[in-house]
C-alpha positions in Angstrom: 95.9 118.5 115.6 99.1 120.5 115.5 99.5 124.5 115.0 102.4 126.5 114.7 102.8 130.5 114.0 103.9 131.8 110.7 106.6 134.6 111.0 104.5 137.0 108.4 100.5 138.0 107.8 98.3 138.0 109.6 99.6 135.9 112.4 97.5 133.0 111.0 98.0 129.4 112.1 98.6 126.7 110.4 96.1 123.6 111.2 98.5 120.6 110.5 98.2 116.8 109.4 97.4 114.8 112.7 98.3 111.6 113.7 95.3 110.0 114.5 96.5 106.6 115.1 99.9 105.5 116.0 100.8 103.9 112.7 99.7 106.5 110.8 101.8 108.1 108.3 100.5 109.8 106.1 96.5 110.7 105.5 93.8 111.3 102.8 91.8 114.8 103.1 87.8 112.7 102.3 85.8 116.0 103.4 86.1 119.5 104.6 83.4 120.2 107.7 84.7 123.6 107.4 84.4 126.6 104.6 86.6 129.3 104.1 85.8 132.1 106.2 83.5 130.3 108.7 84.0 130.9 112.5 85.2 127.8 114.1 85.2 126.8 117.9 87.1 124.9 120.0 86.0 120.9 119.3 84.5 121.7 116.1 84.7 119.4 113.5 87.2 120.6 110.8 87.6 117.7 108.1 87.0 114.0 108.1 90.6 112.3 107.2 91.1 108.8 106.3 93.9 107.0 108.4 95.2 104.1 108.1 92.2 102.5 110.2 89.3 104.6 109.2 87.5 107.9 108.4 88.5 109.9 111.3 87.1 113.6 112.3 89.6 115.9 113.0 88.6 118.9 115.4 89.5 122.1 116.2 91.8 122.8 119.3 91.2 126.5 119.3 88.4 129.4 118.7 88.9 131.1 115.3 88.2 131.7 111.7 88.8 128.9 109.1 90.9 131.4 106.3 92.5 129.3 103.6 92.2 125.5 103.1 95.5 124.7 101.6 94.7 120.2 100.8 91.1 120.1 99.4 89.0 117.4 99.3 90.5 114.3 97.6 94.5 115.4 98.7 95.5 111.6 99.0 99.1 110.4 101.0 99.5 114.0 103.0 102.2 113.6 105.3 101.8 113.9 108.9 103.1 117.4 110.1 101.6 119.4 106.1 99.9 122.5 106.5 96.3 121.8 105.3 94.6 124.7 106.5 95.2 128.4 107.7 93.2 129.9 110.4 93.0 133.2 112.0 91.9 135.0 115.4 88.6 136.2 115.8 88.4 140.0 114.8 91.0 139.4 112.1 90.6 139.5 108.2 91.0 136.0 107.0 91.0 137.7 103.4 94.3 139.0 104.0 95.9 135.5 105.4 100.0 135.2 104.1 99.7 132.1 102.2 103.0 130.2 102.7 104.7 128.6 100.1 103.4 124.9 98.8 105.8 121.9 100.2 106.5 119.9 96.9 106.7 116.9 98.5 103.2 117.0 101.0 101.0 115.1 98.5 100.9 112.7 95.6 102.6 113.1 92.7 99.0 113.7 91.0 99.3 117.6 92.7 103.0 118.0 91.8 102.9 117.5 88.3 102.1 121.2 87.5 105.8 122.3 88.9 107.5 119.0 87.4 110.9 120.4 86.5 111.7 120.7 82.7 113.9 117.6 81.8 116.5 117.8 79.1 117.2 116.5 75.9 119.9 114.5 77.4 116.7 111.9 79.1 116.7 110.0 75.6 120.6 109.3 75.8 121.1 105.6 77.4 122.5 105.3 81.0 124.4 102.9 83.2 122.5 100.8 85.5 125.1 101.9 88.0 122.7 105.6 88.0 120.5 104.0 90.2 123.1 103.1 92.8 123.2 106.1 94.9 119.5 106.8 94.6 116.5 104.7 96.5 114.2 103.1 94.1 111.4 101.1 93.9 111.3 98.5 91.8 109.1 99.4 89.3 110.3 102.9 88.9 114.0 101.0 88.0 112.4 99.3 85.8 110.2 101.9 83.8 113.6 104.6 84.2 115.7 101.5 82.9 113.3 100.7 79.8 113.3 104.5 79.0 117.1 105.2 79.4 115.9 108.1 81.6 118.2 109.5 84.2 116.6 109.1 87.6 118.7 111.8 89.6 116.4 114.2 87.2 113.2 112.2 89.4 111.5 114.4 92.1 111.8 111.9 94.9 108.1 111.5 96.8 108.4 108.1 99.2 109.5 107.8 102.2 113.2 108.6 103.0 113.5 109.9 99.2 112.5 107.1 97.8 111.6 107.5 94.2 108.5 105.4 93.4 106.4 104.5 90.3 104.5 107.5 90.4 107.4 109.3 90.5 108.5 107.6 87.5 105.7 107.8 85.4 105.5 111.8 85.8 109.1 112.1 84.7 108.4 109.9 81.5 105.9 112.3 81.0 108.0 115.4 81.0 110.4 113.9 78.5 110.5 114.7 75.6 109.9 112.4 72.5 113.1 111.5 70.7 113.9 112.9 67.5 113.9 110.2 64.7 117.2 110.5 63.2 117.1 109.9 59.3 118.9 106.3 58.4 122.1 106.9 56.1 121.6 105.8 52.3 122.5 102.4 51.8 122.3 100.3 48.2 119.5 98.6 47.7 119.3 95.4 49.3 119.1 92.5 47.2 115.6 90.8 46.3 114.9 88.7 49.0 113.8 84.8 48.7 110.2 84.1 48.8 109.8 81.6 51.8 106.3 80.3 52.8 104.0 82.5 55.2 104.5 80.9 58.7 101.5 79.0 59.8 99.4 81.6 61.8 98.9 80.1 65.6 95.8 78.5 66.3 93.3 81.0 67.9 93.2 81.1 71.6 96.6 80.0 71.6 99.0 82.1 73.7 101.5 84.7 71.8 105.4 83.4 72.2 106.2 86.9 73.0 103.8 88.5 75.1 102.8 92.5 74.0 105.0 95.0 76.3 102.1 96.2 79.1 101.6 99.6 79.3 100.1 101.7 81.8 96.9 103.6 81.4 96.0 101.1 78.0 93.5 98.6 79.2 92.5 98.1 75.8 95.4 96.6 75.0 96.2 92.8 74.4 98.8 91.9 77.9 98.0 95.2 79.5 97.1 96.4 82.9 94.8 98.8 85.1 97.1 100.0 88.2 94.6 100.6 90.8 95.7 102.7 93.6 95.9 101.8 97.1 94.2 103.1 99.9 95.7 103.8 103.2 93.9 100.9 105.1 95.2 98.6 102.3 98.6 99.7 102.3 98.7 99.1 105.9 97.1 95.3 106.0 100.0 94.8 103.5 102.7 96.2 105.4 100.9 94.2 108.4 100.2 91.0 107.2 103.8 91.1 105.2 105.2 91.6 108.7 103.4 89.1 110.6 104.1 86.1 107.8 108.0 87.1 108.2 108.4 87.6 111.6 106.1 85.3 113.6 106.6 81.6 113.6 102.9 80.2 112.9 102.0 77.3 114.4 98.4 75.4 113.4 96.1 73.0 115.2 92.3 72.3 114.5 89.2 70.8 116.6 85.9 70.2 115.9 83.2 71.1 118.0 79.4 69.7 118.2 77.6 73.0 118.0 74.0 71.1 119.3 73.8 72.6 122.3 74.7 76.5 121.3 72.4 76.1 118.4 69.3 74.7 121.0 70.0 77.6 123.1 69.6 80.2 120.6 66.3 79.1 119.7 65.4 78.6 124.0 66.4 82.7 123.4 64.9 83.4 120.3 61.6 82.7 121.9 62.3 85.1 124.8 62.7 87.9 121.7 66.5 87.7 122.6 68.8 87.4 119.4 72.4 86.5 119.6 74.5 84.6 117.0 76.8 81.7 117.0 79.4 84.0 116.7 78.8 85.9 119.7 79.2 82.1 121.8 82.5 81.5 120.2 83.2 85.1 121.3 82.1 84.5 125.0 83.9 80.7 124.9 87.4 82.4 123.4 87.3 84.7 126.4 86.5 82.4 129.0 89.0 79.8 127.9 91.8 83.1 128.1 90.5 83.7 131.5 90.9 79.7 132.5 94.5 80.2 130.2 96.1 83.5 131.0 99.4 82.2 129.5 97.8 82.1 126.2 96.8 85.6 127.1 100.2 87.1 126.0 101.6 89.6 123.4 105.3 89.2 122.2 106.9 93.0 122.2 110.8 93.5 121.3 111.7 92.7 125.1 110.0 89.2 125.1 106.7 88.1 126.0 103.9 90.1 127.8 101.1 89.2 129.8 97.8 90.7 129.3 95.5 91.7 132.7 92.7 92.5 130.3 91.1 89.9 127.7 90.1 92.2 124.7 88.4 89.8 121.8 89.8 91.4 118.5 86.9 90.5 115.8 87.7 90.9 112.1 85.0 92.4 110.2 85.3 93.0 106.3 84.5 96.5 104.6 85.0 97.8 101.3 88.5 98.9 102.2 89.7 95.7 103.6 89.3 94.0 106.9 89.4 95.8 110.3 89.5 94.3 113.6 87.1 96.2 116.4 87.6 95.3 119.7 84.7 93.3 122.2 86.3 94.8 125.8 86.3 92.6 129.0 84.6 89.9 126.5 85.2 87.3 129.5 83.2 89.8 131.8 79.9 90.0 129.3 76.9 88.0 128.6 76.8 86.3 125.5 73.5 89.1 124.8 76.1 92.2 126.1 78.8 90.5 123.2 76.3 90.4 120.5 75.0 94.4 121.0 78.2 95.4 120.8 80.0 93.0 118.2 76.5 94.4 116.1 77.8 98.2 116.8 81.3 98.1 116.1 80.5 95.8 113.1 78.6 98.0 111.8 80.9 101.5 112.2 83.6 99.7 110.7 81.4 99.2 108.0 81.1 103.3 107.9 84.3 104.0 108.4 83.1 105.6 112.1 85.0 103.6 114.0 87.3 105.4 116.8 90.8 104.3 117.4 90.1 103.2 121.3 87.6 100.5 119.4 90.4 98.9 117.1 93.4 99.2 119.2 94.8 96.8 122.1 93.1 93.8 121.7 94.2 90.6 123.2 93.2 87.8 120.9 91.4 87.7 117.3 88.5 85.6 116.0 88.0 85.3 112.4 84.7 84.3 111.1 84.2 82.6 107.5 81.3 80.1 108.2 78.6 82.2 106.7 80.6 82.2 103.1 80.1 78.4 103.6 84.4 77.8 104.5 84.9 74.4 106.0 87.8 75.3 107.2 90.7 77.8 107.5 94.1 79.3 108.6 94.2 82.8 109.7 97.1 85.3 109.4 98.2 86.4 113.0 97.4 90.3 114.3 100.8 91.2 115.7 102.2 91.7 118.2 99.0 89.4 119.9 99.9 85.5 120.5 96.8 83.8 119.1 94.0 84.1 116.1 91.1 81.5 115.8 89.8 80.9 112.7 86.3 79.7 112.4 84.4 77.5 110.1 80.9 77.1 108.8 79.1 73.5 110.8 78.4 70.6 108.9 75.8 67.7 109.3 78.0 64.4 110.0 77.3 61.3 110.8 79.2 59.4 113.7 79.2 56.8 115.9 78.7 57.9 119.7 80.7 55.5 122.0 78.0 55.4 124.6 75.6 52.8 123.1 77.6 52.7 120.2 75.0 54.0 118.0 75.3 56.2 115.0 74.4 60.0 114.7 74.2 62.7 113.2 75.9 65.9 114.6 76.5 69.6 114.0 80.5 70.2 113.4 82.3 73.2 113.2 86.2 73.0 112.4 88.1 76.0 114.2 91.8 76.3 113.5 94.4 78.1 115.7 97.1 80.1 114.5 99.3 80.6 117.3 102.9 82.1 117.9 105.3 79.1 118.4 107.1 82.1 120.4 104.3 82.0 122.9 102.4 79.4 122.5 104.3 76.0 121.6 102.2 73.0 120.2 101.0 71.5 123.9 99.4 75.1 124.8 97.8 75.4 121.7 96.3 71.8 122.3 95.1 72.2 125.4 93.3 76.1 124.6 91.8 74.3 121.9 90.4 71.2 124.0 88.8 73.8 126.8 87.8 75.9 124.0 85.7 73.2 122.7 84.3 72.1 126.1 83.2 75.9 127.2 81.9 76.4 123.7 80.1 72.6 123.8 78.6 73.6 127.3 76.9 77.3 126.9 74.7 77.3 129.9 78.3 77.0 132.1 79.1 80.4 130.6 77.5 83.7 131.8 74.4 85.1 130.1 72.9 88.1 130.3 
């Protein structure tokens, strides 16, 4: 949390938009802990702010009075460094606090349409598409500024670097005024057209030749749309996954494993009242084959590879705001009963929105789960800037023939795929992690349990 001093008033300070995670940008105000005119104390809780990772409580650094709250509850895209809050010393009035001028640009365009400016007549008069040229647009505010013939230096620029953007768009259609219909000069009457046979209406279900313009807002309306906006953890696994796709050369290799013996020791520990998944083995086998593999244990940073000291087993857990990756620490150095009380924690404060940024940061290697939506199998977008992500399958009943006595049999298969960074980890590696994988995982009473 960040204060500064304001040069009139009351002295009061102004309680600033945090960064509460290092990608953060920008942050959505979800509750004040706080009311106006309530004493606060150092380490108090003074809102609960939604970051790009989660719901986050912001505290209080100092001892004071809570005077004005300047982003209520709901502000949405605050930028880091906007005053949301004015507090005072103790023994001050908080009644009297100088309230400091709004910052246009601090929030969405929802709060800025109040002091939108007043747009001319001249927004109905076509433009040249060589308007946009010296202005930074998003694509669809070009497009909706280019449909209107609106000019977009007249746009009240809210993206990052200036950038105007489709809300910013929209609000300026709004402001403009509708064009006068101009009365159509008298012209003789046309001559009596031709009677020509009605066309032959299209059969029904058929699709239109041209499709209805879609308009925002209308989704009544035949070819329209409902824009649904984004939340900060969304925008973020966008930008993420967007960049890992582009940057990082994926490279993918699959294995089966026979899951007998995992699934005969969790019912040897189900009888002992002890209750652990088939995740939590793959957790414990992923770790100990990075232990046995420290050169798969890498990162790729702008400098070139990096090897890890620490194996931290990334888990990717799925919540009503998109996925989110808490972290299972030292995995290598747990039980496979320590991995499945904590992978039960996290999963479940990710699932609140509680989760702290030391439990979703700096993990070594990723594991995503899809067996119990009944996947076969799958390939898993890597979590930059880490090497590897192992993607994991639901296990099948097969049939095969065991070379021993050559015999046939049925047995438990599970199909994991990993997604690997050709940077770090070329085809061989990724052959070999898999093959140890498989044994640790085939072999559970070789791996620690507590």
């Amino acid at each position: 949390m960040m204060f500064s001093f304001c040069p009139v008033g009351v002295s009061p300070l102004k309680v600033q938009m945090p960064a509460l995670s290092p990608t953060m940008e920008e942050g959505n105000i979800v509750k004040w802990l706080k009311k106006e005119g309530e004493a606060v104390s150092a380490g108090d809780g003074l809102c609960e702010i939604e970051t790009d990772k989660a719901v986050v409580t912001m505290e209080s650094n100092d001892d004071g009075i809570l005077a004005k709250i300047l982003m209520e509850e709901g502000s949405r895209n605050v930028r880091l460094g906007t005053p949301i809050a004015l507090m005072v010393e103790e023994g001050q009035d908080w009644k009297e606090v100088e309230i400091p001028p709004p910052d246009a640009a601090a929030v969405t365009p929802v709060t800025q349409a109040v002091a939108a400016p007043v747009v001319p007549s001249v927004l109905n008069q076509p433009i040249m598409a060589s308007t946009h040229s010296l202005l930074r647009l998003s694509p669809a505010a070009r497009h909706i500024l280019d449909t209107h013939g609106i000019d977009a230096k007249l746009a009240t620029p809210t993206g990052p670097r200036g950038l105007i953007t489709k809300e910013d768009a929209l609000n300026l259609l709004k402001m403009s005024p509708a064009p006068k219909a101009t009365p159509a000069p008298s012209a003789p009457a046309p001559p009596r057209p031709v009677r020509t046979p009605a066309a032959t209406p299209p059969p029904p279900g058929s699709r239109p030749n041209i499709p209805p313009l879609s308009v925002p807002g209308k989704p009544e309306s035949l070819g329209t749309f409902t824009e649904i906006p984004a939340s900060n953890v969304r925008r973020v696994i966008a930008q993420r996954l967007t960049q890992s796709k582009t940057t990082i050369p994926h490279a993918y290799a699959s294995i089966d494993c026979d899951m007998a013996a995992v699934m005969q020791l969790r019912k040897d520990l189900a009888k002992e009242q002890i209750k652990v998944s088939v995740n939590d083995f793959i957790i414990k086998a992923a770790a100990v084959t990075l232990k046995e593999m420290p050169e798969v244990n890498m990162t790729w940073s702008g400098d070139g590879p990096c090897a890890l000291d620490s194996i931290h087993i990334s888990i990717a857990v799925a919540t009503d705001k998109g996925l989110i990756t808490p972290i299972i620490r030292d995995a290598a150095n747990k039980g496979v009963q320590e991995i499945a009380a904590n992978a039960k924690a996290l999963a479940q404060k990710a699932r609140d929105g509680k989760l702290l940024p030391e439990e979703y940061q700096g993990g070594s290697f990723s594991i995503s789960n899809l067996g119990m939506f009944g996947i076969s199998g799958f390939s898993a977008v890597i979590n930059p800037p880490q090497a590897c992500i192992l993607a994991v399958g639901t296990s099948r009943a097969e049939l095969r023939l065991c070379e021993d006595d050559q015999t046939l049999r049925t047995q438990q298969l599970m199909t994991v795929t990993l997604s690997s960074d050709g940077r770090l980890v070329d085809d061989e590696l990724a052959s070999r992690f898999l093959d140890k994988f498989r044994t640790n995982l085939e072999q559970p009473q070789c791996m620690i349990i507590a």
